[in-house]
N, C-alpha and C positions, 0 to 999 in steps of 0.2 A: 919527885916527878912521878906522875901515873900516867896511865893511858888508857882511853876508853874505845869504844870500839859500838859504832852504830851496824844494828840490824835492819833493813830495812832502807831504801831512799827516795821514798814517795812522796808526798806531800810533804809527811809531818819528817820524814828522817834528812830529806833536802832544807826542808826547816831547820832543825836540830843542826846538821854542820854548820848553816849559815851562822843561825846566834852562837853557838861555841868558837865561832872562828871571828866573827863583828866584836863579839864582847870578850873576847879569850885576856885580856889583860883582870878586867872587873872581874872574871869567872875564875880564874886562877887565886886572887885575892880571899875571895870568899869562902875556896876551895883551903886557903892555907898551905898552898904547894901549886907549881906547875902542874897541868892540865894539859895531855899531848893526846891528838886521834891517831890511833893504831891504823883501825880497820873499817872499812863499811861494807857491811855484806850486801851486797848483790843480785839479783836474777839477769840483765840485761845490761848490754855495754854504753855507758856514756860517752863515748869518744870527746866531746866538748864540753866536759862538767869539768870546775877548777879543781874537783877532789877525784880525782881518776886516778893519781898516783894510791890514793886510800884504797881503793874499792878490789873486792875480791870475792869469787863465787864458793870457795872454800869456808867453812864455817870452821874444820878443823886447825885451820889458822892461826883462828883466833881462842879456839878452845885452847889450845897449845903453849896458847905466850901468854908465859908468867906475868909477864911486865901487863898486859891485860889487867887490870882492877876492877872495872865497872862495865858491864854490858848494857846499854839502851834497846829493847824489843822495840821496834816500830813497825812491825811486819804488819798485824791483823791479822784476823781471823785466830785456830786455837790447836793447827794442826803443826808446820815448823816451827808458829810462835814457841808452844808448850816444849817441843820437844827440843829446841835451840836454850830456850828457858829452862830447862832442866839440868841439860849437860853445862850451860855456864857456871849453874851455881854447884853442879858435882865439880865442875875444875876447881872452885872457889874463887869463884866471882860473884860479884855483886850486882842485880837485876835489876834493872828499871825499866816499867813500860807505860804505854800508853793505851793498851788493848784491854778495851774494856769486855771483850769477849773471853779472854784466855781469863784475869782478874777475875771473872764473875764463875768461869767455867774451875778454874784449875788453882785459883788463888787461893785454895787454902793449903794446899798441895804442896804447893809452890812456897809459901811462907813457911811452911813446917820443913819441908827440906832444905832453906836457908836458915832456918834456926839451927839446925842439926851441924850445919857446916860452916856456922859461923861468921854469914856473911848478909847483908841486906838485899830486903824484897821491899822496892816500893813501888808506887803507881799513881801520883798524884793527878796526871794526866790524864786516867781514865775513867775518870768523870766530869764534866765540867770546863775541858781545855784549859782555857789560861787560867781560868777562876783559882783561885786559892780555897779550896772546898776540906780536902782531907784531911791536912792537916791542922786546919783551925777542929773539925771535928774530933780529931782525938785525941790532941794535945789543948790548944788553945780553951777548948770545954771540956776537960775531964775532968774537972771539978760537979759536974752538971751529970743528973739522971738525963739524959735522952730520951724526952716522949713519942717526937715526931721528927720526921723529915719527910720536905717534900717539895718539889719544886718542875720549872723547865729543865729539864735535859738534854733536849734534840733539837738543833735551832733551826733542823728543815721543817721539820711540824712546825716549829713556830713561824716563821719566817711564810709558809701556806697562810695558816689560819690568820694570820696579822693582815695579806692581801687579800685574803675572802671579807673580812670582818672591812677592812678599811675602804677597799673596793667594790665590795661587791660580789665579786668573784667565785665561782662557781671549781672543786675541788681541782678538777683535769686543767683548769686553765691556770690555774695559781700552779702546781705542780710543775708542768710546763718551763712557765718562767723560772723556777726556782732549778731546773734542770737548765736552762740557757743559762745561769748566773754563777752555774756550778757551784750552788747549796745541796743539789741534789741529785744522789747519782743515776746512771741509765738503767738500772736496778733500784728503784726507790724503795723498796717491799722494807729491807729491816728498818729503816725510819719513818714511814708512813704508817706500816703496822706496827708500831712503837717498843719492835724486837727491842730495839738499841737502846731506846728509854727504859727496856724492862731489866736489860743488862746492869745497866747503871744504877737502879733503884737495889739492885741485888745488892750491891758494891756496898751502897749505903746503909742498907739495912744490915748486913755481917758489921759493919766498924761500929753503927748506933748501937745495935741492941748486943752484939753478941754472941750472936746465931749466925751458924751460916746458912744462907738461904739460896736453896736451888732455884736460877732465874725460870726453868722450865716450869717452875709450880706459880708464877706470880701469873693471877690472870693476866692478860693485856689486852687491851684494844686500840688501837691505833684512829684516824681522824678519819678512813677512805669515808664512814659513815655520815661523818658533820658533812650538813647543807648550808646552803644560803639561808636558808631558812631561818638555820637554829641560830646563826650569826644576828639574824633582823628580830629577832625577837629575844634571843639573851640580851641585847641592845636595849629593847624596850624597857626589858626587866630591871634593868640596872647593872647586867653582868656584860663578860665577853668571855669568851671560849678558849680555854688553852689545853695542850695534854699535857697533862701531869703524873708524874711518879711519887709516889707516897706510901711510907712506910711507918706505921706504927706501934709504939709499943704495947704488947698484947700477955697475957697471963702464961708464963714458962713459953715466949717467943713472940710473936710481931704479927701482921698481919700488911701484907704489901698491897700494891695494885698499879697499874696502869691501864688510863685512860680517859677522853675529855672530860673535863670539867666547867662548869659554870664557877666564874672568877669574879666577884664585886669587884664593881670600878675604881673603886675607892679603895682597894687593896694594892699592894706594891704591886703583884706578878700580873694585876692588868696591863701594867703601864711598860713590862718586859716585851718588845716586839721586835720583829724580823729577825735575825739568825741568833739574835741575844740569850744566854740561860740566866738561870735564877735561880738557889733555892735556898730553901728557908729550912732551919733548926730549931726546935722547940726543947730550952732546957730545961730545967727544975728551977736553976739559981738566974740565968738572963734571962731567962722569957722566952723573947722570939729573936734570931738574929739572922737576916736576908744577905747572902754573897751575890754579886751579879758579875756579867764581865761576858768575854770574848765565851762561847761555848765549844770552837774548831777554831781550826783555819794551822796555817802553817809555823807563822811564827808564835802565836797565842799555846798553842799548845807543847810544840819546840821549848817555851820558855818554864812551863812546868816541866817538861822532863829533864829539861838543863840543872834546874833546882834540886832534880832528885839527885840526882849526877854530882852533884856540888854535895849532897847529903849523905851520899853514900862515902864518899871518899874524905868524909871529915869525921865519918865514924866508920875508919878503917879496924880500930879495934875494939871496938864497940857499937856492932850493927844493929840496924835498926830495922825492926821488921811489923810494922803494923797488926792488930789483931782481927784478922777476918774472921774470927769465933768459930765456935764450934758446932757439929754438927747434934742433930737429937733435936732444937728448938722447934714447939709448935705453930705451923704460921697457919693461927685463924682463918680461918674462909670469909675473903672481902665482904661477901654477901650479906652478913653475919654484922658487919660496920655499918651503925646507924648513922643517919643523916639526911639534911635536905635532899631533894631530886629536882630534879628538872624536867619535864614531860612536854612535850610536843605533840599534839592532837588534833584529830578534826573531828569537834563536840561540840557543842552547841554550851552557854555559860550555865544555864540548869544543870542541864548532866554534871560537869565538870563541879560545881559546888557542892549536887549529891552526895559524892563519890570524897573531896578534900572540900572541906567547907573554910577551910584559912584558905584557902587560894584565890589568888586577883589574877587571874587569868588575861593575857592579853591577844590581839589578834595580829596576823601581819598582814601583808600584799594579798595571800591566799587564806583560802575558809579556814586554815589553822591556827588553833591558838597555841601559847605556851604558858605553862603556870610552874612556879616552884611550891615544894611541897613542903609541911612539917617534915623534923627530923621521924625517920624513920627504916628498917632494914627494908633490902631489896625483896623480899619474901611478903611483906609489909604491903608494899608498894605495886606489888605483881597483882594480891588478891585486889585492893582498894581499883584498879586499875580495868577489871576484867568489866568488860562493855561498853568502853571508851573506846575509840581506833583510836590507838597509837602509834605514831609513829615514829617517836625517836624520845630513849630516857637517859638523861648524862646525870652524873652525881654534881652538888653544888660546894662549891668550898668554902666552908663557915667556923 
């Protein structure tokens, strides 16, 4: 028998006791041994939660009892995450979280000082929620070079831009509902500004390539900028608008990025909408291969960290600790990554075929048109550009 012991009882950690306590017979099986909850660390008293006998505001507690094997992070954010995530694995305990902020901030940190003491760092969770994402990526394809990845990540951007695009809908007002529906918090900034997509893209980019990569260097841009506009005319084009994180492989390291794209409709991650994620792997030996599924929510994400939990304690003496690679990797400057664009302008079809002569320029509601461009760098695209009013340039995905 083991016993685990949740950090955190929010969303995802009220999550997590439920499935470990609904499925505790299946999970115990899987596990190869009983599965018992020690502890749940705390900030605030539940007086009417059925795990109240668990719960406890002392962390020391739990750092203390042997019988403890497995520690669940569910806190957030990178400040008691990191430092509760630290002291588990110096007791020698075994980590699992869902904090795609701490992962992307301190995960390398964090895996090298689990290796050192012999016990497992994992995080399936924190990217992707339910999705089965990590571990098909460095197990399931390690046979495969890793060129690309790249997909949805934030299913409040998606879950926006799917009611602009499908509705009509103008940014504040999609935002809104998606804040009524609780997709989206009373702070929207890290998912709107695509913080949290760029977190995640970090994540993936260290396991694909190698390298570890500071989420603070990945450009980002988030959706506050998409209109109505670039929804009625990506439409026209043949595309529709999603944000995406993409990472890829690049000469001694990668090259990341986040931010909207133009998506052919005719692509899978068109057809990914409202809170849904997606993302797709480019190997050497499969090709292309697309994971989709829940991207949050309480028990979707609950169920991957359950999985870790079940992982860690079936390699009690043989841990298992993912490689978020190493630091030194070059991450190319996005700008520098050629390819289609998308441009938005108010031009007249002369000017505009001057300027890209493959362009089929189309108009909307307003004197604006939109055209996609040949492949070409951002640098490319600025000069060809100059005497056009422009008003809005998203990259295409090809």
């Amino acid at each position: 028998m083991k016993k685990y012991a949740i950090l955190g009882f929010g969303v995802v950690g009220g999550g997590l006791a439920e499935v470990m306590a609904d499925q505790k017979e299946r999970i115990d099986a899987a596990a190869g041994q009983e599965l018992e909850l020690g502890y749940i660390l705390v900030r605030h008293d539940y007086p009417d939660s059925p795990f109240r006998p668990w719960l406890t505001r002392d962390f020391s507690v739990i750092e203390r009892d042997p019988d403890v094997a497995v520690v669940a992070e569910v806190i957030g954010g990178s400040d008691a995450a990191y430092e509760y995530s630290r002291r588990a694995i110096l007791a020698g305990k075994s980590v699992v979280s869902s904090n795609k902020q701490l992962v992307a901030e301190h995960g390398m940190e964090l895996a090298a000082l689990a290796r050192e003491h012999g016990v497992s760092y994992l995080f399936e969770a924190s990217v992707g929620g339910g999705i089965p994402l990590l571990r098909p990526l460095c197990r399931c394809l390690a046979a495969n070079r890793i060129d690309q990845v790249y997909g949805i990540v934030n299913g409040t951007t998606n879950y926006i831009l799917t009611a602009m695009d499908a509705q009509g809908r103008d940014f504040a007002s999609a935002l809104k509902t998606a804040q009524e529906l609780g997709y989206a918090e009373a702070d929207p900034t890290a998912d709107v500004e695509g913080i949290d997509a760029c977190r995640k893209t970090a994540i993936l980019a260290d396991l694909a390539f190698g390298w570890n990569v500071d989420p603070a260097r990945i450009p980002t841009t988030g959706i506050t900028g998409v209109e109505p506009a670039d929804l009625e005319l990506a439409r026209a084009l043949g595309y529709t608008v999603k944000l995406l994180g993409r990472a890829a492989r690049a000469e001694g390291g990668c090259c990341a990025l986040v931010e909207p794209h133009l998506v052919p409709l005719d692509h899978i991650l068109a057809a990914v909408n409202g809170v849904t994620n997606a993302c797709a792997i480019r190997g050497s030996a499969v090709g292309e291969v697309v994971l989709c599924g829940p991207g949050a929510g309480a028990h979707p994400t609950a169920s991957a960290v359950a999985g870790d939990i079940i992982d860690a304690v079936r390699h009690i003496s043989d841990p298992v600790v993912p490689d978020l690679g190493k630091p030194g990797g070059v991450l190319v400057p996005a700008d520098s990554l050629a390819g289609p664009w998308y441009v938005r302008a108010e031009a007249e079809p002369a000017a505009v075929l001057a300027a890209f002569p493959e362009a089929r320029p189309v108009y909307g509601a307003s004197r604006e048109c939109g055209f996609i461009t040949r492949a070409m760098t951002r640098g490319e695209l600025d000069g060809l550009c100059d005497g056009l009013d422009v008003r809005a340039v998203w990259r295409v995905l090809a």
